[in-house]
C-alpha positions in Angstrom: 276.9 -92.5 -114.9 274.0 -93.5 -117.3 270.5 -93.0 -117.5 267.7 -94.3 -120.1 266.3 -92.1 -121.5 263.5 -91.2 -124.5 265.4 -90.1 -127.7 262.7 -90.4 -130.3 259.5 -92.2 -131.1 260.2 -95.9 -129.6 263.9 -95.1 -129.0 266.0 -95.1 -126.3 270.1 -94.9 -125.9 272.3 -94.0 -123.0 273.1 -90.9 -121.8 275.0 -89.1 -119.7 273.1 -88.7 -116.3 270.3 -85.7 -116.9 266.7 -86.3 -117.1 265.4 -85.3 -120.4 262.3 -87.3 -120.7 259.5 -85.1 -121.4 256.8 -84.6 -118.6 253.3 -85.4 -119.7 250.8 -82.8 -118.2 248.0 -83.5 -115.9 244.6 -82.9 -117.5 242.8 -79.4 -116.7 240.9 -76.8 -118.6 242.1 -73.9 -120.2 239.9 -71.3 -118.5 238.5 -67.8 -119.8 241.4 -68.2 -122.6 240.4 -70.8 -124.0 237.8 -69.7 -126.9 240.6 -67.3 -127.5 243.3 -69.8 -128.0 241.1 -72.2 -130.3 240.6 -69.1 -132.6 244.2 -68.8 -132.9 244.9 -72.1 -133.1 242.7 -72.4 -136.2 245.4 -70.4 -138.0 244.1 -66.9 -138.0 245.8 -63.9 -136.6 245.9 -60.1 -136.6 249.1 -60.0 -137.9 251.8 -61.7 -139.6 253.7 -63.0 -136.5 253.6 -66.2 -134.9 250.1 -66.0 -132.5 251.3 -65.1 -129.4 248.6 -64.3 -127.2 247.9 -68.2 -125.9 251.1 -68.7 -124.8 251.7 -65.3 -123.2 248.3 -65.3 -121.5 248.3 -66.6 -117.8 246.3 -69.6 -118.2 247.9 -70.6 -121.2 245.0 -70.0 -123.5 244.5 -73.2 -124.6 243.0 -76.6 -123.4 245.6 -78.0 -121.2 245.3 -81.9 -121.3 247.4 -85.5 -120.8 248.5 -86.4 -124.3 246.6 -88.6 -125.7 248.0 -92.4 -126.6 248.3 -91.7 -130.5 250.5 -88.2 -129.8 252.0 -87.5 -133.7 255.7 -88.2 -133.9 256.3 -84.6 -134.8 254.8 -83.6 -131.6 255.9 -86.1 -129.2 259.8 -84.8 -131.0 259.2 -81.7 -129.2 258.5 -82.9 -126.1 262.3 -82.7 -125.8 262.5 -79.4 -126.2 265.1 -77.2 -124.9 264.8 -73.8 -126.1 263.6 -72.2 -129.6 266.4 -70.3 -130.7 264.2 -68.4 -133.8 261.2 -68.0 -135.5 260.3 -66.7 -139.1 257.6 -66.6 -141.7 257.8 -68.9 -144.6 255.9 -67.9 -147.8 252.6 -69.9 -147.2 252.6 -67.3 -144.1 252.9 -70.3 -142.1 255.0 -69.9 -138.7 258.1 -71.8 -137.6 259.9 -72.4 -134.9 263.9 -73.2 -134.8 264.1 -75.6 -131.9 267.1 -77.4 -130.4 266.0 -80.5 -128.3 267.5 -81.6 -125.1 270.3 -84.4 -125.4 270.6 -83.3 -129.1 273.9 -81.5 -130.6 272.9 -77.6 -132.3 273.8 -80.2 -135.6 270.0 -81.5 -135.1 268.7 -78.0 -134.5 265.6 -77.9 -137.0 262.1 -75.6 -138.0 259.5 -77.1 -136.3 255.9 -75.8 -137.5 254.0 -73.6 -134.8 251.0 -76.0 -134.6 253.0 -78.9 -133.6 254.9 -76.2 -131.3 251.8 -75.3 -129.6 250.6 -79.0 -129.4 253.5 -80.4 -127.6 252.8 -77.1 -125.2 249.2 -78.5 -124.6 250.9 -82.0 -123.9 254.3 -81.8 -122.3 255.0 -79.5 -119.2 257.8 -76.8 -119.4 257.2 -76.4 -123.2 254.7 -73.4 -123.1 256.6 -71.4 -120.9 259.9 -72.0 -123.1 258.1 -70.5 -125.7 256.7 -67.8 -123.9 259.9 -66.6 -122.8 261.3 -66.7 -126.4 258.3 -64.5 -127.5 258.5 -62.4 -124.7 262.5 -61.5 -125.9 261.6 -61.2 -129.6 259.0 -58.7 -128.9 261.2 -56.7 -126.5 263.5 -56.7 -129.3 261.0 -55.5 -132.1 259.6 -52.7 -130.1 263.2 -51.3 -129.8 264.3 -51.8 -133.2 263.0 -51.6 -136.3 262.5 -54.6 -138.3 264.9 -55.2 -141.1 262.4 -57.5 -143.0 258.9 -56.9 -143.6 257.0 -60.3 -144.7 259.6 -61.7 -147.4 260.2 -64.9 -145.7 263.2 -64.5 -144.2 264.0 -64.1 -140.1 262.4 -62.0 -138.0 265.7 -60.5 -136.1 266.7 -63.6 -133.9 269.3 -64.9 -135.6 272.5 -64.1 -134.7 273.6 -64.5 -138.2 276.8 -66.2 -137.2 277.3 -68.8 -140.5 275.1 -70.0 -142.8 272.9 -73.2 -143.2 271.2 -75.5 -145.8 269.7 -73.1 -147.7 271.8 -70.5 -147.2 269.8 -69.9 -144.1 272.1 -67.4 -141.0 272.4 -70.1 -138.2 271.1 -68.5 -135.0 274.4 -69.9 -133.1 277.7 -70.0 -134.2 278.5 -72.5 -136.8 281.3 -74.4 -135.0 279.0 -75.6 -132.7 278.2 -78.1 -134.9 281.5 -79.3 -135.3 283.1 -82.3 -133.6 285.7 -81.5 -131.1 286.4 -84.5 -130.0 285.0 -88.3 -129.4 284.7 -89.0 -125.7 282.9 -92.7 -125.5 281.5 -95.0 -126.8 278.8 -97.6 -126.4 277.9 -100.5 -128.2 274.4 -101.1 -129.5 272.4 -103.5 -131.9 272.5 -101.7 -134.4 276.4 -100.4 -134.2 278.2 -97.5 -132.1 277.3 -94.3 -130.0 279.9 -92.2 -129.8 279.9 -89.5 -126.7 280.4 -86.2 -128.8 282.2 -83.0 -127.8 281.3 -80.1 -129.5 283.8 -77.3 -130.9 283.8 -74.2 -128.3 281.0 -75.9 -126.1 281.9 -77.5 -122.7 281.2 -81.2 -121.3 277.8 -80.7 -120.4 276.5 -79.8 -123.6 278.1 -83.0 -124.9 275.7 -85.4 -126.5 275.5 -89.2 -127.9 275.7 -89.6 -131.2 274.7 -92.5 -133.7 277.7 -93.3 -135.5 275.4 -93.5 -138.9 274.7 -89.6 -138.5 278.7 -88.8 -138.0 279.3 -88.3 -141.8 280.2 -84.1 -141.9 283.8 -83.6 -142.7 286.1 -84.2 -139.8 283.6 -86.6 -137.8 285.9 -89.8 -138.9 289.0 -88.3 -137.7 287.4 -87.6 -134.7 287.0 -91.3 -133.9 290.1 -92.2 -135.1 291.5 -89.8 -132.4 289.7 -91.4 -130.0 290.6 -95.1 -131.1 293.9 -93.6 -130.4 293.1 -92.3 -126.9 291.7 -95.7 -125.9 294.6 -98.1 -127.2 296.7 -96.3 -124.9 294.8 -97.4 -122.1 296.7 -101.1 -122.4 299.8 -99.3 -121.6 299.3 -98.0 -118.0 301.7 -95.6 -116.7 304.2 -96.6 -114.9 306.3 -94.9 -112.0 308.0 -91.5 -113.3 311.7 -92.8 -115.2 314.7 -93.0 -112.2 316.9 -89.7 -112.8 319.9 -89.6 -114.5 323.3 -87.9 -113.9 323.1 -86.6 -117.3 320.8 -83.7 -118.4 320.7 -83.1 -122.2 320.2 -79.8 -123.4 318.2 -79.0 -126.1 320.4 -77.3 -129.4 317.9 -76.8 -131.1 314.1 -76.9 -131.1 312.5 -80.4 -130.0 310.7 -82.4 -132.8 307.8 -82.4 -130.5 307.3 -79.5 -131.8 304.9 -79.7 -134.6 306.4 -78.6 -138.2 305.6 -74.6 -139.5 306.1 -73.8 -135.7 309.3 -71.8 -134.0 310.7 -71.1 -130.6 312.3 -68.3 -130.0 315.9 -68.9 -128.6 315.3 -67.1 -125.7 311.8 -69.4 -125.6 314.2 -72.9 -126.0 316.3 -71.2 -123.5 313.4 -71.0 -120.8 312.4 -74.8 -122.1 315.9 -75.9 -121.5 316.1 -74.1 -117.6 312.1 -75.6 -116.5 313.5 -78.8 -117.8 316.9 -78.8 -116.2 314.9 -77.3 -112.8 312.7 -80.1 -113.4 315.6 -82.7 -114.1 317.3 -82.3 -110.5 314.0 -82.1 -108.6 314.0 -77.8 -107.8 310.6 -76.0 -107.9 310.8 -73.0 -109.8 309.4 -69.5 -111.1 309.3 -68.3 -114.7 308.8 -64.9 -114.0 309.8 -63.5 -117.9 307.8 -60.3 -119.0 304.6 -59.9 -120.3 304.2 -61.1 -123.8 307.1 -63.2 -123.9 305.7 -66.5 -124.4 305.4 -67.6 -120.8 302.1 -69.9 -122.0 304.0 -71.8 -125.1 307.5 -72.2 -123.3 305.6 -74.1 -120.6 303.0 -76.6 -123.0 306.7 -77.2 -125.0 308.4 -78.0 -121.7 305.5 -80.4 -120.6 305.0 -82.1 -124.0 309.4 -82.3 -123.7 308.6 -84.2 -120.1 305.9 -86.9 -122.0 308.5 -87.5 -124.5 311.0 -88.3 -121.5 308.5 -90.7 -120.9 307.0 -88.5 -117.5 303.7 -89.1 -118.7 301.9 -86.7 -115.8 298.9 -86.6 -115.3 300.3 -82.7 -114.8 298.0 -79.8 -113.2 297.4 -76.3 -115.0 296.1 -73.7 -112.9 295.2 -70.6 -114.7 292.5 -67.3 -114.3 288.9 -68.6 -116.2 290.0 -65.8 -118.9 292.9 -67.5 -120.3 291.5 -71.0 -120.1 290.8 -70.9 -123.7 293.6 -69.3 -124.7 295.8 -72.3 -122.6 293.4 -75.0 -124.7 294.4 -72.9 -128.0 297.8 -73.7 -127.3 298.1 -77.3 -126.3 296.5 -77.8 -129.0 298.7 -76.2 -131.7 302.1 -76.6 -129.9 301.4 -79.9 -128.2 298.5 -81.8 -130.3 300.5 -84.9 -128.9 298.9 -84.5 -125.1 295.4 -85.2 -124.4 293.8 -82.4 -122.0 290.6 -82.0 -119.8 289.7 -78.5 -119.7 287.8 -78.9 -116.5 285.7 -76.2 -116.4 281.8 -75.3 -116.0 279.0 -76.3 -113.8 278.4 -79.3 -111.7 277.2 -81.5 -114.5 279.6 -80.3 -116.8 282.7 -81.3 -114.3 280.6 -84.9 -113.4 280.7 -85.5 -117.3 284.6 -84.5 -117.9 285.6 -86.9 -114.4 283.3 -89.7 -115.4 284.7 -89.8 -119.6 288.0 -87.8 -119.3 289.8 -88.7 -116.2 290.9 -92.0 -116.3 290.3 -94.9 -118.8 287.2 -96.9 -118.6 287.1 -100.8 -118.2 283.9 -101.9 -119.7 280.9 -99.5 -117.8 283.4 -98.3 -114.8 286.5 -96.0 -114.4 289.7 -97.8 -114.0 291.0 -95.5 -111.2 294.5 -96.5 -111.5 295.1 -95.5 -115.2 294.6 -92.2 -116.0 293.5 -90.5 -119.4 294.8 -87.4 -119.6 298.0 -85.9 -119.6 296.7 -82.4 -118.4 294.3 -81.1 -116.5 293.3 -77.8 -117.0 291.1 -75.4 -114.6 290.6 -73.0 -113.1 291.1 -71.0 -109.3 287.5 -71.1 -108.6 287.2 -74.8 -110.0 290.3 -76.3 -108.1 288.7 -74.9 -104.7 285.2 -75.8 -105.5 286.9 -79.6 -106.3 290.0 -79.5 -103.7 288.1 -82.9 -102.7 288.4 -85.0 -106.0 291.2 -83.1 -107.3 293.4 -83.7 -104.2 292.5 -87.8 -105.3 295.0 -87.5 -108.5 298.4 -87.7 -108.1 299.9 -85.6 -110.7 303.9 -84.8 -111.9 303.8 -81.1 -112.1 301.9 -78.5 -111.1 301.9 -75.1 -113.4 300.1 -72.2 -111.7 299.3 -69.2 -114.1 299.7 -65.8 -112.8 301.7 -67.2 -109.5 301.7 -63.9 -107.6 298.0 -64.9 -106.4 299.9 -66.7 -104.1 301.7 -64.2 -102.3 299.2 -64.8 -98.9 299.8 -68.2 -97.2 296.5 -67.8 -95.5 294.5 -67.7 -99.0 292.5 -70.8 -99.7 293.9 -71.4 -103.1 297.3 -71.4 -101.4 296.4 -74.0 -98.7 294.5 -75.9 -101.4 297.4 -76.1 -103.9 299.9 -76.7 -101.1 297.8 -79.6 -99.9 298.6 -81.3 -103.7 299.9 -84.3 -104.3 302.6 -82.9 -106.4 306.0 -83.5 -107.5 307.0 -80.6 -109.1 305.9 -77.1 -108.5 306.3 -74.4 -111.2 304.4 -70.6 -111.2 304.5 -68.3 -114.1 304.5 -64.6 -113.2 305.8 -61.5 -115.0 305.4 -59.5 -111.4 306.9 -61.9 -109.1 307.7 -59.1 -106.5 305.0 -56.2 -106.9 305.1 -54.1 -103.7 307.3 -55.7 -101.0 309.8 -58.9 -99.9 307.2 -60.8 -97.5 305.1 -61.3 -101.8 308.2 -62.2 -102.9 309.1 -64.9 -99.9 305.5 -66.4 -99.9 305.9 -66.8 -103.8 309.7 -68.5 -102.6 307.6 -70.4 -99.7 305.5 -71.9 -101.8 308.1 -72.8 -104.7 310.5 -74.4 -101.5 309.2 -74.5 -98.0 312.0 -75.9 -96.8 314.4 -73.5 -97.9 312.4 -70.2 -97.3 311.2 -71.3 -94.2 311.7 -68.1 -92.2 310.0 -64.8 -93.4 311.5 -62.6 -90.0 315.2 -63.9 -90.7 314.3 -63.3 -94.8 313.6 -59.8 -94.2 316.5 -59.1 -92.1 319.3 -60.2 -94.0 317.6 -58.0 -96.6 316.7 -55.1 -94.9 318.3 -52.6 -97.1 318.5 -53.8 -101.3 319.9 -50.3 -101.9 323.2 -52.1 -100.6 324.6 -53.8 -103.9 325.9 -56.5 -101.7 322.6 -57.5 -100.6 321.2 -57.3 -104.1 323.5 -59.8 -105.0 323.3 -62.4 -102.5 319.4 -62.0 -103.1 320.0 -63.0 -107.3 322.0 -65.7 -105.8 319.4 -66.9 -103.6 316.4 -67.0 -105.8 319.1 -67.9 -108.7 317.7 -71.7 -109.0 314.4 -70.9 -108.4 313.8 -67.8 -110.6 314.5 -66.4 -114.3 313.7 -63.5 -115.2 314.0 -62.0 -118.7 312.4 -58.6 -120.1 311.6 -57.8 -123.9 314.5 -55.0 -124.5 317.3 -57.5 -124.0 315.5 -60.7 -125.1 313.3 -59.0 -128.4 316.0 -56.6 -129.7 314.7 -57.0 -133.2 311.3 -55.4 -132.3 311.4 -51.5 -133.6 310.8 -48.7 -130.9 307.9 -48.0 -129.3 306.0 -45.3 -130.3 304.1 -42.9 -128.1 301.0 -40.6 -129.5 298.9 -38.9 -127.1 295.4 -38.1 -129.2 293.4 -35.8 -127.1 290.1 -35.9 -126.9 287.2 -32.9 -126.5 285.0 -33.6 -123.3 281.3 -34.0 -124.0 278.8 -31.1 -122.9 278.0 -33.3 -119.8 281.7 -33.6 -118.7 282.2 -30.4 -119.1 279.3 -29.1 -116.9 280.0 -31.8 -114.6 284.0 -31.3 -114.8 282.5 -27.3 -113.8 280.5 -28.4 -110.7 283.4 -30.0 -109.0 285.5 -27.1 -109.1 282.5 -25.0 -107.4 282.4 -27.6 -104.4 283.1 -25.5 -101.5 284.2 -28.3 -99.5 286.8 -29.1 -102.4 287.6 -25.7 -102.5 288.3 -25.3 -98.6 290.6 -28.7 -98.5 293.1 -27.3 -101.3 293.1 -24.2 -99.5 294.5 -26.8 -96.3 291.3 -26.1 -94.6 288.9 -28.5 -93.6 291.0 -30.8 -91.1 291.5 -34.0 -91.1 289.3 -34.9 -94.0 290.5 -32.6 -96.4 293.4 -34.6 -97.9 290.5 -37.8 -98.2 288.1 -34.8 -100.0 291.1 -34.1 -102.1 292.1 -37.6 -103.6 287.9 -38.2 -103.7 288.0 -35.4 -106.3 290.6 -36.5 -108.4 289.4 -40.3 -108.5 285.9 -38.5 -109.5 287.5 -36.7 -112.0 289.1 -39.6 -113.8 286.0 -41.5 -113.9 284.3 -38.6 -115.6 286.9 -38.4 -118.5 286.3 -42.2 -119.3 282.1 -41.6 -119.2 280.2 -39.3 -117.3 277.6 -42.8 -116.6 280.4 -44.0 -113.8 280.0 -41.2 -111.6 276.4 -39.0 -112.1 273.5 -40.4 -109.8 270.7 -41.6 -112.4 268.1 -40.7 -110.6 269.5 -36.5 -111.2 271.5 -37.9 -114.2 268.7 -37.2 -116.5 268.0 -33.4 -115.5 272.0 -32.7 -115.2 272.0 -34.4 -118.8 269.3 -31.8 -120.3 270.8 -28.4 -118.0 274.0 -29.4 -120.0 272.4 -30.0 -123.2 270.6 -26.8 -122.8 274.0 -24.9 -121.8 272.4 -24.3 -118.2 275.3 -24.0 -115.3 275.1 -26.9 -112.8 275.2 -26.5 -109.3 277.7 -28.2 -107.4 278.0 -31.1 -107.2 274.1 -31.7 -108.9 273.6 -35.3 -110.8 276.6 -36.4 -109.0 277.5 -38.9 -106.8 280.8 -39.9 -104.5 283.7 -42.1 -106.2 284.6 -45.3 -104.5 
């Protein structure tokens, strides 16, 4: 899980498993650049910009050589480097780089000067093609724009501009980067602690190891407190899930796990109150409420309810990549109490969150038996991609996000979730039955094979729902499994909803393409009911064309004619029909 690897001058510490150490080139001459690069090397340049012209020529441009045994700490720094973020001019019209360095945190991001830049490009391999790349973008980016700045010291357009820096210098990266999120590990060495950092916003594998001496900004201490937390629960292993009681109690009033300044709403404690009772006598369920009622909060209050029950999980979140974040956004604000793995990412990224978030560690290993977290959060693709390790974990409850994506037994994510270890199963949905009963049964299938076990027999004791008899026995049936509330009777305090229709005038384009479709003589023949058996598909093409157009004439006009339908438009010229266009889907 660790590898050695070169942090500085005469430093090493552990890592997580990547290979950082910088390559040392094999010696060869520069070629026909290299009188070139020396002259530019010296310091002078045509312009005011950083001399590009011996990185962005083939050969390099310079002499190419193994570093020699005395390299300068400032160069051998960079042969760590990762990617240079910006550039500018300082006031001795000197050029500098801003350079992040592999295994470091954005917090060690720094202006390294172009000479040393170039040197480490001579030295290490990797490095003069970074920095070709960078200039390549920044001059893409000044021949299409303007520059804002002309020679007063400041940036030269890359940064982002997102905060500010010492010096009142725009960071090229947002500034909460640089922020702890969390503390993951830790490992002892002579001269103290490294502490395994997660960064604010930024997944596992751009987590780094940190020298606890450098972990002074505001918030870095309660970081590791946190995590001192986190590992003196590891003494207290989980035991088997507490023996079920006769006796459910409801919740009156909102839970104190609940932190303070926060409120359900009583339709919210209400759904809290039905996932735990569902979850109390052992029934799989669906909480298929409306959009926008709260589906997300009413399910992190009924977990963090379960690990004050003392069912301490692990439990399984399932949810699209999109709301990830917005699941991590709540645990943390209504549940700060449960520790989560938002299991996410690439292939190191995940290695780095199982190896340090998973389960406990006893001394350099894993203790396999005593998990870490309370949730696991990820994703549809993730859970597939990891149905191996995943499929390891025992876990208490499984919530799937937007359950309706399991409406086709024969989908992999269906056979993967089914083939869980699991002990409760619970899917959120606010379109639990979208266009038939066999969605609706595989939903039911998957909440309770056992007791929708029979999709012909399903269907034909509810052949005809426009019987109210059958529409009843059906609520009665999917009663314990299903609730199902909508904002006009639960949110009667929230004022009408307003309708305005704004309309809109069509640009030139539309209108000369909107034109050209009505002179299609083969649209013209179909809504006339000629043109056989393709007329109705001619038909329906032309109105899904059509809609396109109104949102941007770009989704339907063939670029290679869009240009000349663009300037007979401008021009007021008639388009033939159908000129510049192309089918719709």
């Amino acid at each position: 899980a660790f590898q050695r690897v070169p942090a500085g001058r005469g430093d090493k510490r552990r890592q997580p498993a990547r290979s950082a150490a910088p390559r040392p080139k094999r010696a060869r001459r520069g070629g026909a650049g290299q009188a070139a690069g020396r002259a530019n090397s010296s310091g002078k340049s045509s312009d005011s910009e950083p001399d590009t012209d011996e990185f962005l020529s083939d050969g390099g441009g310079y002499e190419d050589v193994a570093p020699p045994a005395d390299v300068p700490a400032a160069v051998e720094r960079l042969g760590a480097l990762e990617t240079l973020l910006s550039s500018r001019q300082t006031a001795a019209g000197e050029t500098e780089f801003f350079v992040k360095l592999r295994e470091k945190g954005y917090r060690h991001c720094y202006w390294a000067k172009e000479a040393d830049v170039k040197a480490a490009g001579r030295y290490y391999e990797g490095i003069a093609h970074r920095v070709r790349a960078f200039l390549r973008r920044r001059n893409a980016r000044s021949r299409s724009h303007a520059k804002s700045k002309d020679g007063d010291g400041g940036s030269d357009g890359d940064d982002g501009g997102a905060s500010s820096r010492r010096g009142g210098e725009p960071l090229p990266f947002p500034a909460e980067w640089c922020e702890v999120e969390r503390v993951i590990a830790e490992h002892s060495t002579p001269s103290g602690s490294d502490y395994l950092v997660l960064w604010r916003s930024l997944g596992y594998g751009d987590a780094t190891w940190e020298e606890s001496e450098l972990l002074t900004r505001p918030g870095d201490a309660d970081a590791i407190v946190a995590f001192r937390a986190v590992q003196a629960r590891a003494s207290s292993k989980r035991g088997a899930p507490p023996k079920r009681s006769e006796r459910f109690d409801k919740f009156e009033v909102q839970p104190a796990s609940v932190p303070e300044g926060l409120t359900l709403h009583p339709y919210q404690l209400t759904g809290v109150n039905w996932l735990r009772f569902a979850h109390h006598r052992g029934t799989n369920a669906v909480l298929a409420d409306e959009m926008g009622l709260g589906k997300t909060i009413q399910s992190v209050t009924f977990l963090a309810a379960l690990h004050e029950a003392g069912v301490r999980g692990p439990h399984l979140v399932v949810a699209p990549l999109s709301t990830l974040r917005n699941w991590e956004r709540e645990l943390q604000l209504w549940t700060p109490q449960l520790y989560y793995c938002l299991y996410t990412g690439n292939a190191e990224a995940r290695s780095t969150a199982r190896e340090f978030e998973w389960f406990h560690r006893k001394g350099e290993k894993r203790d396999t038996s005593n998990p870490k977290m309370d949730v696991l959060l990820t994703s549809y693709e993730v859970v597939m991609q990891d149905e191996a390790l995943i499929r390891r974990l025992q876990f208490d409850t499984l919530i799937v996000d937007e359950g309706h994506r399991l409406k086709n037994a024969d989908s992999k994510l269906y056979k993967v979730l089914d083939s869980l270890k699991l002990r409760r199963r619970y899917l959120l949905s606010g379109t639990p039955l979208q266009n038939n009963l066999d969605e609706l049964f595989m939903l039911m299938h998957f909440v309770d094979s056992a007791k929708f076990n029979d999709l012909e027999a399903f269907n034909d004791r509810f052949a005809d729902l426009r019987q109210d008899d059958q529409v009843k026995k059906l609520h009665e049936l999917l009663k314990p499994h299903l609730l199902r509330r909508v904002k006009r009777d639960v949110l009667k305090e929230l004022p009408p909803k307003i309708i305005q229709d704004v309309y809109v005038d069509a640009s030139p384009l539309q209108v000369a393409m909107y034109d050209a479709v009505g002179r299609d003589s083969k649209l013209g023949a179909a809504v006339e009911g000629e043109g056989g058996e393709q007329a109705s598909a001619h038909v329906f093409q032309a109105i899904q064309y059509v809609r396109k157009l109104c949102t941007h004439p770009a989704l339907v006009y063939d670029p290679k004619v869009g240009a000349h339908a663009a300037a007979l438009a401008a021009s007021g010229a008639p388009l033939r029909g159908g000129e510049g266009l192309c089918h719709a889907p």
